[in-house]
ZAGU-615219 format. One line per 2 residues: their letters; for each residue x, y, z of N, C-alpha, C. Coordinates in steps of 0.001 Angstrom, whole numbers, plus 500000, padded with zeros to 6 digits. Example, Ala and Ser with C-alpha at 12.3 -4.5 7.8 and 13.67 -1.06 7.14 Angstrom:
% residues 2
as = 513190,494310,507800,512300,495500,507800,513200,496700,507800  512850,497750,507080,513670,498940,507140,512900,500030,507870
//
This chain:
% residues 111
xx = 040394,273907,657324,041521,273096,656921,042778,273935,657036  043557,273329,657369,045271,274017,657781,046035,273582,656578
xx = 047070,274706,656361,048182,274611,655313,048789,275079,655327  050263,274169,655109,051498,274506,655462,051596,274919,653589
xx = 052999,276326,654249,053652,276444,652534,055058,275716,652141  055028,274884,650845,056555,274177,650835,056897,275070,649810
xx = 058242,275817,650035,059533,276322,649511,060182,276028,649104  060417,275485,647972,061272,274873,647109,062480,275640,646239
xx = 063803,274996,646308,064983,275780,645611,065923,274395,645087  067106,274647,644717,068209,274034,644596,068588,274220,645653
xx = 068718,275216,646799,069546,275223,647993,068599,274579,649062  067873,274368,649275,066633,273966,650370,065320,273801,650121
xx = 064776,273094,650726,063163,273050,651471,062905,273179,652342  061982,274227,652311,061612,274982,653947,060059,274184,653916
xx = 059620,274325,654989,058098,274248,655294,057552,275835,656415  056590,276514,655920,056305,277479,656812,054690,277291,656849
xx = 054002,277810,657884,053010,278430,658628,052516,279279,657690  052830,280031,657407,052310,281810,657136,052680,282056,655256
xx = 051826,282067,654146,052377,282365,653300,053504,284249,653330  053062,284453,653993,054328,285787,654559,055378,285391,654904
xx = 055619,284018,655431,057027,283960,655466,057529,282850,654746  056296,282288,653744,057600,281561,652659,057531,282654,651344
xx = 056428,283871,651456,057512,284517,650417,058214,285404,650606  058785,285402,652022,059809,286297,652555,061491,285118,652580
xx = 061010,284016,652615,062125,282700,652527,062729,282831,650713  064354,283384,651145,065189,283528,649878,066262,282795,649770
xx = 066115,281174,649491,067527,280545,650002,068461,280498,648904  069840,280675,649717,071345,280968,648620,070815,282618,648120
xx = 069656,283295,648845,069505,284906,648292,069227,284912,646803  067921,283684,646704,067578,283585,645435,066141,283671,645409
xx = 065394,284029,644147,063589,283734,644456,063759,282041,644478  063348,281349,644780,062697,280331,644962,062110,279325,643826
xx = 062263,278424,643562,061756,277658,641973,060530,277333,642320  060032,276744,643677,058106,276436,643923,057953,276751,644924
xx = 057010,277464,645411,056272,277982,646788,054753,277253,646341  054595,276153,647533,053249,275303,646861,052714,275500,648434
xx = 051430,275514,648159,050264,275480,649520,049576,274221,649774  049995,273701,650611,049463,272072,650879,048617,271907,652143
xx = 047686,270967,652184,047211,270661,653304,048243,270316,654214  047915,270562,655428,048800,270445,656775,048502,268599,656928
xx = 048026,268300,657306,047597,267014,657932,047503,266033,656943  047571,266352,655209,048091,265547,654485,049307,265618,654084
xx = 050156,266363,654088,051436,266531,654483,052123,265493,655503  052278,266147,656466,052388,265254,657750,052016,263985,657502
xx = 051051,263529,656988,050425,262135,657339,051649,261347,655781  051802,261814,655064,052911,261449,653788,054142,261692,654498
xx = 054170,262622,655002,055842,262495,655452,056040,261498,656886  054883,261563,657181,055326,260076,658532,055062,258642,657577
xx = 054398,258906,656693,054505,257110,656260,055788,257248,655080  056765,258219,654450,057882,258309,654019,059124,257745,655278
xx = 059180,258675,656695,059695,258555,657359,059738,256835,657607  058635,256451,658126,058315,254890,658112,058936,254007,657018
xx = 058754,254299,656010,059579,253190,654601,060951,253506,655059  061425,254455,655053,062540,255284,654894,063389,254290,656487
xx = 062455,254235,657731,063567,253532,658704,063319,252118,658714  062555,251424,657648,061900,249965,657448,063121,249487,656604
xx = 063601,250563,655378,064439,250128,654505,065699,250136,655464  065996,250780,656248,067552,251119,656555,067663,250139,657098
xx = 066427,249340,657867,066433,248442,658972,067122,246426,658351  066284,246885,657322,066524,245925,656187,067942,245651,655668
xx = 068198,246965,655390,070013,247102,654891,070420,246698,655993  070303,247282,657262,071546,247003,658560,071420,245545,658296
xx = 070327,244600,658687,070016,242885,658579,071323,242360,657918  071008,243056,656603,072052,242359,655452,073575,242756,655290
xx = 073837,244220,655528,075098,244181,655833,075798,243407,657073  075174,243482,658471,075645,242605,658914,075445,241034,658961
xx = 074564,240272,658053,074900,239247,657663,075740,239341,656386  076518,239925,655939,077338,240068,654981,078878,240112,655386
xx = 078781,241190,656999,080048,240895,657550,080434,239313,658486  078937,238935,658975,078908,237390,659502,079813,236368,658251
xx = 079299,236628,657221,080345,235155,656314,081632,235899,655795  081645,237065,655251,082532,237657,654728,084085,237036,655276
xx = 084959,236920,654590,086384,236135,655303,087126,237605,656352  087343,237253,657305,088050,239061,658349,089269,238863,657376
xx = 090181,238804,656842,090936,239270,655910,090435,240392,654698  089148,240136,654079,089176,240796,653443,088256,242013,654161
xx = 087322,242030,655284,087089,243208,656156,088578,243997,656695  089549,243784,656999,090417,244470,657694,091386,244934,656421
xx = 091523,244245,655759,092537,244626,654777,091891,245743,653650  090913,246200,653406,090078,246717,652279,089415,248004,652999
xx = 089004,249205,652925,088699,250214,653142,087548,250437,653257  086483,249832,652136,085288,249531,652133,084958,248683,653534
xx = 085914,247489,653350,085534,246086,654737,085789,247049,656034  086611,248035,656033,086372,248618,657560,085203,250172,657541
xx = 084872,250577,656669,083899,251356,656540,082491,250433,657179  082047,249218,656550,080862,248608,657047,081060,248036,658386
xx = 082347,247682,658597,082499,246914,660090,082137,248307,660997  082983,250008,660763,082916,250580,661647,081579,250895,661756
xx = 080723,251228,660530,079028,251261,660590,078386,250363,661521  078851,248952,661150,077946,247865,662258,078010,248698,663473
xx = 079474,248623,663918,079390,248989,665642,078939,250697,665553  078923,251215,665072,078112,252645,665410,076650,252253,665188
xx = 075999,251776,664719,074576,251631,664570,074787,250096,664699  074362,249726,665487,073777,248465,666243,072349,247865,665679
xx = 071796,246757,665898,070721,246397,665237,070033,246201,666446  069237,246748,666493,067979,246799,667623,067809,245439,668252
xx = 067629,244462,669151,067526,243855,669849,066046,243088,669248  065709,241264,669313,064194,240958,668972,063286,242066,670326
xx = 063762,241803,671425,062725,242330,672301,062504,244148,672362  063127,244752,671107,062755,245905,671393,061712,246344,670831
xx = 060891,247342,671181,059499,247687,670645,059793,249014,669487  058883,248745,668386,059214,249797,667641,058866,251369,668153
xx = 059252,252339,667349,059318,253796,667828,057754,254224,668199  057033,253657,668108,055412,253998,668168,054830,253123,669552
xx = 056259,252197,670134,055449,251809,670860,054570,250341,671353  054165,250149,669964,053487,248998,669670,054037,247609,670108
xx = 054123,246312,669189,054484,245457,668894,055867,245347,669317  056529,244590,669946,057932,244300,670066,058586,243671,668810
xx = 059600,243846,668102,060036,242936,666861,060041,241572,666948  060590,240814,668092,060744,239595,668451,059146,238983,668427
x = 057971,239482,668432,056670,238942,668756,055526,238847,667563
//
């Protein structure tokens, strides 16, 4: 069985290979608050289904903010700081298309 070490501080989280180099890892040039030894492949397998919620939710928010800028009156988007903060978000992050396939590949959204 493989195991990664997590490094824990107020300044960072590292992940290392080698317990030699997370207790050689001093972040902000401090000891460290947890140096924990975890399985590798249960690790990984939690941080890809985190990653997964994590771009399911954002995907969710984009939906609703831009149905929020769809009714919203453009007076109060252009005039308000907030209303051009979410408008400039829409057009920098775009909402994926029905026919695009998710990051794995699979299933197209539209299907």
């Amino acid at each position: 069985m493989s195991h990664v070490y997590r490094v824990g501080s107020l300044y960072a989280t590292e992940y290392f290979n080698t317990s030699k180099e997370a207790f050689r890892f001093k972040p902000g040039l401090e000891e460290p608050e947890s140096l924990v030894r975890l399985d590798a492949a249960a690790e990984c397998n939690k941080l890809d289904r985190m990653l997964d919620e994590t771009e399911t939710r954002l995907a969710r928010l984009r939906y609703m903010v831009g149905e929020f800028l769809e009714v919203c009156p453009s007076d109060v988007i252009a005039n308000t700081e907030a209303g051009r903060q979410i408008q400039r978000y829409c057009i920098d992050n775009p909402v994926a298309s029905a026919t695009c396939a998710d990051r794995g590949g699979q299933q197209s959204y539209g299907v």
